[in-house]
C-alpha atoms as a printed R data frame, in Angstrom:
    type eleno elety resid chain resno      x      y      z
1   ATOM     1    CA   UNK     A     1 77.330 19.086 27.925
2   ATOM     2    CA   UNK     A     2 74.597 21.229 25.425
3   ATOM     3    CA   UNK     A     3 75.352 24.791 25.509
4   ATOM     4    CA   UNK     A     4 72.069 25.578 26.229
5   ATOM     5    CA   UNK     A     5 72.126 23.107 29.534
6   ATOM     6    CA   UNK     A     6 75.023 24.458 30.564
7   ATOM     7    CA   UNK     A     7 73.949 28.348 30.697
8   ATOM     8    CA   UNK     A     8 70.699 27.256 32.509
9   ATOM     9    CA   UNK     A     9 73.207 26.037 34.949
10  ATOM    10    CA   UNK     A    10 75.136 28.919 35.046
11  ATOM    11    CA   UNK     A    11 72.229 31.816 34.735
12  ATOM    12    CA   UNK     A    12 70.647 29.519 37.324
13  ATOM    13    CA   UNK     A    13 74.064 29.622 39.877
14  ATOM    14    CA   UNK     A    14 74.124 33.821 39.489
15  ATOM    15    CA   UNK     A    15 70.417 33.967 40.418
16  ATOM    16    CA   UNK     A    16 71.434 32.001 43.812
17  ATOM    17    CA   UNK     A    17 70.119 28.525 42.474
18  ATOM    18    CA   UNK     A    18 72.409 25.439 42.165
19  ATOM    19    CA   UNK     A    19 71.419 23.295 39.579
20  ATOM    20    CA   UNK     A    20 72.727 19.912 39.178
21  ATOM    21    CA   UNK     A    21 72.724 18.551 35.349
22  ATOM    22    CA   UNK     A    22 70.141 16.683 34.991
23  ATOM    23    CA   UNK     A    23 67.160 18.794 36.961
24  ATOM    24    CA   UNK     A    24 69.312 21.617 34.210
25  ATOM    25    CA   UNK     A    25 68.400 19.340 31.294
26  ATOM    26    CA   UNK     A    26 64.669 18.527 32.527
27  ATOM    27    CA   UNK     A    27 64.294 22.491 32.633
28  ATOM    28    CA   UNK     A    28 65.831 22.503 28.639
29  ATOM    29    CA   UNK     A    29 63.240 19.407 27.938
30  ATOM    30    CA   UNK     A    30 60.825 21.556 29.353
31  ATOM    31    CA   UNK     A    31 61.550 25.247 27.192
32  ATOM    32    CA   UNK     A    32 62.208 23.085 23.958
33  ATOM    33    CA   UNK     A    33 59.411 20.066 24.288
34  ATOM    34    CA   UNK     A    34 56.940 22.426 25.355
35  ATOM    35    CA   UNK     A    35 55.928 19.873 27.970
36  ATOM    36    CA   UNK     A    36 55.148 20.562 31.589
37  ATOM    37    CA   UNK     A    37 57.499 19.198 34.458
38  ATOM    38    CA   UNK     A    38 56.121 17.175 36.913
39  ATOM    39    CA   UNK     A    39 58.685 17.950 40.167
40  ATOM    40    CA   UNK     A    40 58.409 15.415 43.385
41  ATOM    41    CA   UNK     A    41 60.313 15.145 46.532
42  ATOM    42    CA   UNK     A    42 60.312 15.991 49.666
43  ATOM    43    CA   UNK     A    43 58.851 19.344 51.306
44  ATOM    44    CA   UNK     A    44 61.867 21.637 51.177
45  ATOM    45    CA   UNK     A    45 64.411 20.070 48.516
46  ATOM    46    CA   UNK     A    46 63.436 23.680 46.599
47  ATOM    47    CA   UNK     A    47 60.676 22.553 44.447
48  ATOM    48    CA   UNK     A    48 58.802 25.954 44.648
49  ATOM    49    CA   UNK     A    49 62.127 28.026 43.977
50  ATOM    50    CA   UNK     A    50 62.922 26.169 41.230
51  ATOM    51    CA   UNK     A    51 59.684 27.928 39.318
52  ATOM    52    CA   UNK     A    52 60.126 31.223 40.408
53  ATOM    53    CA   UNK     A    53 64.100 30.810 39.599
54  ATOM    54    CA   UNK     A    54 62.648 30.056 36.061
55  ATOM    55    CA   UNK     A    55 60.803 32.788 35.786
56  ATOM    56    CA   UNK     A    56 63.970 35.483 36.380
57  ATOM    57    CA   UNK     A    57 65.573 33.245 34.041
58  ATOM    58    CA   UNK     A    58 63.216 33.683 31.136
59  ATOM    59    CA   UNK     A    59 62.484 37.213 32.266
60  ATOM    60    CA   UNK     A    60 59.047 36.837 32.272
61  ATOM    61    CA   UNK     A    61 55.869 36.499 35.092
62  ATOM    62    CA   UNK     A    62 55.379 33.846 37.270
63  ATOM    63    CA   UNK     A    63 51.929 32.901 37.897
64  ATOM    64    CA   UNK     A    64 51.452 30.557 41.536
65  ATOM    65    CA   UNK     A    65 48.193 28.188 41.977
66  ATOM    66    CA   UNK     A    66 48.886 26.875 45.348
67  ATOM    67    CA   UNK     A    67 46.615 23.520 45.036
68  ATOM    68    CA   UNK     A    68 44.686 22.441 48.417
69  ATOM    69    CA   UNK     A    69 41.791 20.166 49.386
70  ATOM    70    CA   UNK     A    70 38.481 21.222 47.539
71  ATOM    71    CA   UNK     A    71 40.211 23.014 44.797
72  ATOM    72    CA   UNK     A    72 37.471 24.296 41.765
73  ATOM    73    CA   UNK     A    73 37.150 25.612 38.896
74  ATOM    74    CA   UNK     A    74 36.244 29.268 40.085
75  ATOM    75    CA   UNK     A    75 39.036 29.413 41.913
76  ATOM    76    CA   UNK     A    76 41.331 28.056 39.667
77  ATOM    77    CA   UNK     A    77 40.423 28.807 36.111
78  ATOM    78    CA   UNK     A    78 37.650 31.409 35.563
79  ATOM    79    CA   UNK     A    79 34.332 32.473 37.301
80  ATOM    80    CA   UNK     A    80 32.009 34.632 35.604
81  ATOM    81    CA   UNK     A    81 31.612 38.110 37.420
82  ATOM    82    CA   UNK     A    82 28.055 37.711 38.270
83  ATOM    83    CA   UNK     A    83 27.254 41.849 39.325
84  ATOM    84    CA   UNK     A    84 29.055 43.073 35.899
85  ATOM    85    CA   UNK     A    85 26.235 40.810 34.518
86  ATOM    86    CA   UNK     A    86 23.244 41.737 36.701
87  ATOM    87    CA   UNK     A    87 24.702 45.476 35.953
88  ATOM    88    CA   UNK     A    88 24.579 45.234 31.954
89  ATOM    89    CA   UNK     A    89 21.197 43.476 32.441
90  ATOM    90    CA   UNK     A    90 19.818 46.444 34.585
91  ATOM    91    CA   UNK     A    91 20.768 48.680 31.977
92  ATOM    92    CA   UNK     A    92 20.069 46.590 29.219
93  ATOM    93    CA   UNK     A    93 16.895 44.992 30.244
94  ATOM    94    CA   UNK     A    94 14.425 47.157 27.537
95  ATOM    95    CA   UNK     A    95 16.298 45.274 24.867
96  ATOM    96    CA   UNK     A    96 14.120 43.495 22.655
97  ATOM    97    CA   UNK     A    97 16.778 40.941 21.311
98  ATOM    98    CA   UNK     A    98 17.481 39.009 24.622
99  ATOM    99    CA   UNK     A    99 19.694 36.428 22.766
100 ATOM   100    CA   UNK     A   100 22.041 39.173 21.705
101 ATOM   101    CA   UNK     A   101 22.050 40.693 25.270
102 ATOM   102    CA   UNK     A   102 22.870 36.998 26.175
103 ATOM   103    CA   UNK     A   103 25.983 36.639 24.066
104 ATOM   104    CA   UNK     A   104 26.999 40.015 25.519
105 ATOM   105    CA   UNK     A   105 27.055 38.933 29.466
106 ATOM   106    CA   UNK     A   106 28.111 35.671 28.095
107 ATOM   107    CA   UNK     A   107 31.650 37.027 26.604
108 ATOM   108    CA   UNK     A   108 35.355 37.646 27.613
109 ATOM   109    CA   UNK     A   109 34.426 40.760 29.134
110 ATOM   110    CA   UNK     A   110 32.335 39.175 31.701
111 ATOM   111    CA   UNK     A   111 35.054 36.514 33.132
112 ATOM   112    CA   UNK     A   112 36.848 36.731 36.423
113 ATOM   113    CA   UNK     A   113 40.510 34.951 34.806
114 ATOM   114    CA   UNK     A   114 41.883 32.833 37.763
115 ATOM   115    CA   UNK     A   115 45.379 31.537 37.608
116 ATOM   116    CA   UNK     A   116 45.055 29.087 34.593
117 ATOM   117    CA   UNK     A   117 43.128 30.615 32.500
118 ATOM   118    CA   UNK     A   118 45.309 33.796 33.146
119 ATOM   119    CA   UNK     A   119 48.341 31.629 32.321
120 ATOM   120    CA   UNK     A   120 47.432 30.804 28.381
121 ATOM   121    CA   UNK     A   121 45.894 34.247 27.928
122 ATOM   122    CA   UNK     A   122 49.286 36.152 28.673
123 ATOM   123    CA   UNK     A   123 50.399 38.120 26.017
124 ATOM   124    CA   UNK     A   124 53.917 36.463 26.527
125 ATOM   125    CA   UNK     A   125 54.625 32.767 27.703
126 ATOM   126    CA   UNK     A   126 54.717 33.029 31.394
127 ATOM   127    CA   UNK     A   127 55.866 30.564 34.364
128 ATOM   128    CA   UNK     A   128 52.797 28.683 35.706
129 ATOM   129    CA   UNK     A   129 53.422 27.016 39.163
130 ATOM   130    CA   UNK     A   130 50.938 24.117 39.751
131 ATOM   131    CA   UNK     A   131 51.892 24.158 43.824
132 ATOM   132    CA   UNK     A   132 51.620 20.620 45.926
133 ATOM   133    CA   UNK     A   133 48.970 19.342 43.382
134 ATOM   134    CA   UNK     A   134 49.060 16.252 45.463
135 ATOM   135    CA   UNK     A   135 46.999 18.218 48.159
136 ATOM   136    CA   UNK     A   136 44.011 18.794 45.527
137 ATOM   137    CA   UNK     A   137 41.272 16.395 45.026
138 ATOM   138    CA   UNK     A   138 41.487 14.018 42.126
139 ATOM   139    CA   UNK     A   139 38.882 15.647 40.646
140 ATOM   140    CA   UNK     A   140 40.522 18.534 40.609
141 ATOM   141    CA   UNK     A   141 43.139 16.534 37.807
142 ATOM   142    CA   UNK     A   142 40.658 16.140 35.408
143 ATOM   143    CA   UNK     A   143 40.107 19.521 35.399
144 ATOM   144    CA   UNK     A   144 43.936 20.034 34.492
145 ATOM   145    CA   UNK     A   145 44.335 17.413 31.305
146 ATOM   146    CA   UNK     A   146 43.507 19.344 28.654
147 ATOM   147    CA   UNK     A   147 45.024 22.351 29.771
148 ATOM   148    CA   UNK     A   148 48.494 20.183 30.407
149 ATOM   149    CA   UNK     A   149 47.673 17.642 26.822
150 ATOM   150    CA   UNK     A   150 46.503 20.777 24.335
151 ATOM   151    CA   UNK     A   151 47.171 24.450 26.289
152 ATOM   152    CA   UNK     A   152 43.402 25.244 26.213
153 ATOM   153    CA   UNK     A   153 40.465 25.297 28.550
154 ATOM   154    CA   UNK     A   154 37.038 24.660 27.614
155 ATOM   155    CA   UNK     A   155 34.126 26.990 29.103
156 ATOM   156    CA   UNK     A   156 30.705 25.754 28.486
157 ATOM   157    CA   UNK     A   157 29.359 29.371 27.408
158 ATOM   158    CA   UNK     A   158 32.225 30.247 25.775
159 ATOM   159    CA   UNK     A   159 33.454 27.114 24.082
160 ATOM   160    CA   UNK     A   160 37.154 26.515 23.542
161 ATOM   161    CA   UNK     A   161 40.075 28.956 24.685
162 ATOM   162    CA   UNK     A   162 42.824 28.050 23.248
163 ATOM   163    CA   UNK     A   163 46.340 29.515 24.293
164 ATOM   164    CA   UNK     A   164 47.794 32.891 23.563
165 ATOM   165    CA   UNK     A   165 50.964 31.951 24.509
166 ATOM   166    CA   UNK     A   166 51.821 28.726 26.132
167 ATOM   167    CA   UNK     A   167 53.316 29.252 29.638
168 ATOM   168    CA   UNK     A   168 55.950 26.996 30.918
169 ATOM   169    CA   UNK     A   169 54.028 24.499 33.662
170 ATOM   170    CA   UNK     A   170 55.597 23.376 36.355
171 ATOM   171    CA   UNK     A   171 53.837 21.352 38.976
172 ATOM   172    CA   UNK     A   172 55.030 20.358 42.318
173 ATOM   173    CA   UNK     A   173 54.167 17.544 44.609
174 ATOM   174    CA   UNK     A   174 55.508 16.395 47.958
175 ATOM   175    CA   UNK     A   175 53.776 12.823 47.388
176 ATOM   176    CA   UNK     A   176 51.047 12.973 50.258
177 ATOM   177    CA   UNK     A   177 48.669 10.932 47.799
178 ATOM   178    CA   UNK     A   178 49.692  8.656 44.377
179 ATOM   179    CA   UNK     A   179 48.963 11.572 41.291
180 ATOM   180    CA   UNK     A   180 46.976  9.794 38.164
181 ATOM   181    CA   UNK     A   181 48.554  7.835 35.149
182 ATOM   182    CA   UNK     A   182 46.805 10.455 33.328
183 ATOM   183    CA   UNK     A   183 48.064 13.310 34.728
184 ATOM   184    CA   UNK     A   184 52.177 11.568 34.568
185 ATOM   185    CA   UNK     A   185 51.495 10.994 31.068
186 ATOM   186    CA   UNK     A   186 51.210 14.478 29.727
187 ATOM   187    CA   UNK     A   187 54.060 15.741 31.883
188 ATOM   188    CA   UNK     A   188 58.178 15.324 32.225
189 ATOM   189    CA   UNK     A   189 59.110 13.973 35.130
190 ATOM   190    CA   UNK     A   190 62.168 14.411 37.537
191 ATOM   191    CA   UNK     A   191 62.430 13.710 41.259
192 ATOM   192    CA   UNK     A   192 63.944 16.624 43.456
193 ATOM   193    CA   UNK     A   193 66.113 15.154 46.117
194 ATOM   194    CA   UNK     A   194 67.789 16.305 49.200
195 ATOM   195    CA   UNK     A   195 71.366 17.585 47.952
196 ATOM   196    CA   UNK     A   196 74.282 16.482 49.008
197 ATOM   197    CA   UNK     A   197 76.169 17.676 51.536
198 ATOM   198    CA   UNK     A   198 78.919 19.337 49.374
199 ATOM   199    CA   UNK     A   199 76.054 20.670 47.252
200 ATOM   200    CA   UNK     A   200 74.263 21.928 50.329
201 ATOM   201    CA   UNK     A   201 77.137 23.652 51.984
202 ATOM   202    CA   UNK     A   202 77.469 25.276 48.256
203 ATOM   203    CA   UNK     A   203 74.217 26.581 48.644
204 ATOM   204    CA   UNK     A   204 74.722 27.916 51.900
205 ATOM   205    CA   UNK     A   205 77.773 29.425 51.197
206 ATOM   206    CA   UNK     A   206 76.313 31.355 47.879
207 ATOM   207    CA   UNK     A   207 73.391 32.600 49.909
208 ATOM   208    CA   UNK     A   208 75.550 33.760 53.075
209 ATOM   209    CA   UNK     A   209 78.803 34.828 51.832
210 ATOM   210    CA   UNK     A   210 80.394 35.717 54.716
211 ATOM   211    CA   UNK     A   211 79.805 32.691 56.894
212 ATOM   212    CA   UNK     A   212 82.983 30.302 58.090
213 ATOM   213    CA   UNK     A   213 83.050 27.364 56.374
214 ATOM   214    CA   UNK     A   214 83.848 25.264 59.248
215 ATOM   215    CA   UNK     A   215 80.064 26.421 60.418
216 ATOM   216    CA   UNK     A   216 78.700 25.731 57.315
217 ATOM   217    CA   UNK     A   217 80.027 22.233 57.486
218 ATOM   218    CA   UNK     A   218 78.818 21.895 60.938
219 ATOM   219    CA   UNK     A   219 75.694 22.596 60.282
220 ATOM   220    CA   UNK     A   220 75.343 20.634 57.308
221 ATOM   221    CA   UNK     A   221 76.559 17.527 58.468
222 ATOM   222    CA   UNK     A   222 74.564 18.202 61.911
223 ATOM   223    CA   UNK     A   223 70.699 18.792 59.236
224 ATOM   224    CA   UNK     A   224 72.033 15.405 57.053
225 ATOM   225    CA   UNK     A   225 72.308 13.071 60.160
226 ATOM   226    CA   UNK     A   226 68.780 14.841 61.620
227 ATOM   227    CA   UNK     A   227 67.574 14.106 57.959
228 ATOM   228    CA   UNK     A   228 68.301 10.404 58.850
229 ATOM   229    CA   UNK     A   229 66.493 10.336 61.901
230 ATOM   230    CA   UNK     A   230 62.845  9.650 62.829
231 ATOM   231    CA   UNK     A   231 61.076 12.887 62.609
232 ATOM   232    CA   UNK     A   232 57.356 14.275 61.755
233 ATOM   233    CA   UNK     A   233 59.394 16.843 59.205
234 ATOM   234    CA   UNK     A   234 63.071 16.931 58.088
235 ATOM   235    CA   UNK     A   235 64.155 19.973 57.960
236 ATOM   236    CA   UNK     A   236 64.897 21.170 54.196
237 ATOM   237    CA   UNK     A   237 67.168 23.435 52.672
238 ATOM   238    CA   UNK     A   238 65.436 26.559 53.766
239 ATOM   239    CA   UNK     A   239 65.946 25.380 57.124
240 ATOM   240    CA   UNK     A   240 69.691 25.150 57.087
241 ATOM   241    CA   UNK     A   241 69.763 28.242 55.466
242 ATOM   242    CA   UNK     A   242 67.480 29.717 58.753
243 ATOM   243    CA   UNK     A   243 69.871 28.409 61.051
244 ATOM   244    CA   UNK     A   244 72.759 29.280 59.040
245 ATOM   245    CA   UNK     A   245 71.802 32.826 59.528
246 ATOM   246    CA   UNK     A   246 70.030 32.503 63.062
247 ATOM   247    CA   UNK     A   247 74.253 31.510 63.878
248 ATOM   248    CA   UNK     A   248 75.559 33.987 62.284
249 ATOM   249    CA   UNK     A   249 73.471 37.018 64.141
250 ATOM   250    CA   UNK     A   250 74.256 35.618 66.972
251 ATOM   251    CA   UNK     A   251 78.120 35.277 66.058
252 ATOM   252    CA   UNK     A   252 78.466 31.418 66.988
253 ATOM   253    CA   UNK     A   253 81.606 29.760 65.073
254 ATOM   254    CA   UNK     A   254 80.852 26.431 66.600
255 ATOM   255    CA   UNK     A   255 77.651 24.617 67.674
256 ATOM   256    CA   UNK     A   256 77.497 23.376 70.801
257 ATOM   257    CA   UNK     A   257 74.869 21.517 73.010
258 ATOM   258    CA   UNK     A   258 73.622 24.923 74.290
259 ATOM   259    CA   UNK     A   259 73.531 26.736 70.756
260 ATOM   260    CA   UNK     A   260 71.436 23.430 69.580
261 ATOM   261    CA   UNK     A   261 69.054 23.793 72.532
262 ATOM   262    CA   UNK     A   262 68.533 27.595 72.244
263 ATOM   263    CA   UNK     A   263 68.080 27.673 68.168
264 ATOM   264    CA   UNK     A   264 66.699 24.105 67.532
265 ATOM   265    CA   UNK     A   265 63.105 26.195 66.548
266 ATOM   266    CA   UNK     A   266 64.882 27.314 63.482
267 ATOM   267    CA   UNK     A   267 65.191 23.927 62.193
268 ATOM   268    CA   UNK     A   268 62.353 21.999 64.051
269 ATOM   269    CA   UNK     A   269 58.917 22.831 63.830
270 ATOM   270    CA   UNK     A   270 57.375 20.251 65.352
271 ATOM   271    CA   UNK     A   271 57.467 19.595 69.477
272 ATOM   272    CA   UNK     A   272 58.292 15.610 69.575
273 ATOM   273    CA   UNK     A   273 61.014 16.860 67.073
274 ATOM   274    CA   UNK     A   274 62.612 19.331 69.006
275 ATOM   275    CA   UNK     A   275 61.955 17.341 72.522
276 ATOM   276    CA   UNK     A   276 64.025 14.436 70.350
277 ATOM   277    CA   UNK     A   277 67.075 16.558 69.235
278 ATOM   278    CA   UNK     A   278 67.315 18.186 73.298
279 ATOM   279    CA   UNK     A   279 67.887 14.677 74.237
280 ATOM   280    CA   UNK     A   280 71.084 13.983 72.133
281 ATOM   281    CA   UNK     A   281 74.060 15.591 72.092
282 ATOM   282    CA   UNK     A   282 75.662 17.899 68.940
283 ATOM   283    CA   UNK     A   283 78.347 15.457 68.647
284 ATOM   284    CA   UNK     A   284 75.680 12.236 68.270
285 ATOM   285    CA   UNK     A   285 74.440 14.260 65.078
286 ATOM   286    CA   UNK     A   286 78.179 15.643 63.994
287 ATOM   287    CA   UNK     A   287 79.691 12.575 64.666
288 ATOM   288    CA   UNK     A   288 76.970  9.927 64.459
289 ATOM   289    CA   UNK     A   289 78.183  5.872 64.951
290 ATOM   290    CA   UNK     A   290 76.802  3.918 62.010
């Protein structure tokens, strides 16, 4: 394994994040290509964790866009700050070279940065998180090329801004629409899966050292089989990990039908999937018959 892979894994493991080695090498692609990473899976597989992990990694800032429907450009890349304008013009306004006292409202000074134009103006490469870009508009992708193809951003008045520093990108998506050829083109790519059950109970034993293994089994192997069933949301990791500790204040050591039916809100968040999981029993989901 490259030296440099295998301390991401490690630094990674001692900030509380298990990596396996090939997300590890996609992150390495991603600090030496100078590429952004394009991360899809399912909601909860750690997607979002994985960028701010990064950013204690590299010591540096992490800076979150959290994409949604009807996503612009004045919310996510500059907006100019329209009373610092009128202002300067109110004192200004006996100057007889307007064109000058254009350039001046029309500078630097006068822009409200949003997240990605804050991201390649950093005076040191930062972390930006591109959050569920799948829930933008299409539109909003365009917006994103040249920013993810050249690290710059183009404002009419201003022309060209070109990067200080260029951050390491990171974009999520849970797939809730198909993302643009153009878009998967500029980026790495690596699909963030459900871990496996070893790997899980890993995890839950390196956040919550003092639970029993035998628990942490339990409730692993109880989360994979829900996984497997027919629900509006499988619970992720930071479910188990809520449950996890929801049974350990409460100083179960085994999970019965009544524990299930008294802490089944920590996993399920959605009433058909809760109603569901009250009508089996633990040992259909510990013990499930292929």
């Amino acid at each position: 394994m490259n030296k440099e892979i295998n301390a991401i894994i490690k630094d990674f493991y001692n900030n509380d994040y298990i990596l396996n080695e090939e997300l590890a090498t996609s992150l390495f692609l991603l600090k030496n290509l100078e590429k952004p990473l394009l991360l899809e899976g399912n909601p909860g597989v750690g997607k979002t964790m994985l960028a701010k992990t990064l950013a204690s990694h590299l010591g540096t800032n992490l800076i979150r866009l959290q994409c949604y429907e009807g996503l612009d450009v004045s919310t996510s890349i500059y907006e100019w700050n329209y009373q610092k304008q009128l202002l300067h013009i109110k004192l200004f306004e006996s100057e007889k070279d307007k064109k000058a006292l254009e350039n001046q409202i029309f500078s630097m000074d006068y822009v409200l940065q949003r997240p990605l134009l804050q991201s390649i103006r950093a005076d040191k490469p930062v972390v930006l998180l591109i959050d569920e870009i799948d829930r933008a508009d299409e539109e909003f992708e365009a917006y994103l090329l040249e920013l993810l193809s050249d690290f710059q951003i183009s404002i009419p008045e201003l022309g060209t801004i070109k990067a200080t520093t260029k951050p390491f990108v990171i974009l999520t998506s849970n797939r809730t629409r198909e993302l643009s050829d153009a878009l998967r083109r500029r980026c790495l790519y690596h699909w963030v899966d459900f871990p496996s059950k070893a790997k899980e109970i890993d995890i839950i034993a390196k956040k919550l050292p003092n639970i029993d293994q035998v628990l942490a089994t339990q409730v692993v192997t109880f989360i994979h089989n829900l996984r497997k069933s027919s629900l509006h949301k499988p619970p992720g990791i930071a479910e188990s990990l809520d449950w996890a500790k929801t049974l350990l204040l409460m100083n179960v050591d085994n999970i019965t039908d009544e524990i299930v039916h008294n802490t089944i809100g920590s996993v399920l968040k959605h009433k058909d999937d809760v109603d569901f999981v009250r009508n089996k029993t633990v040992q259909e989901f510990l013990f499930p018959i292929d």
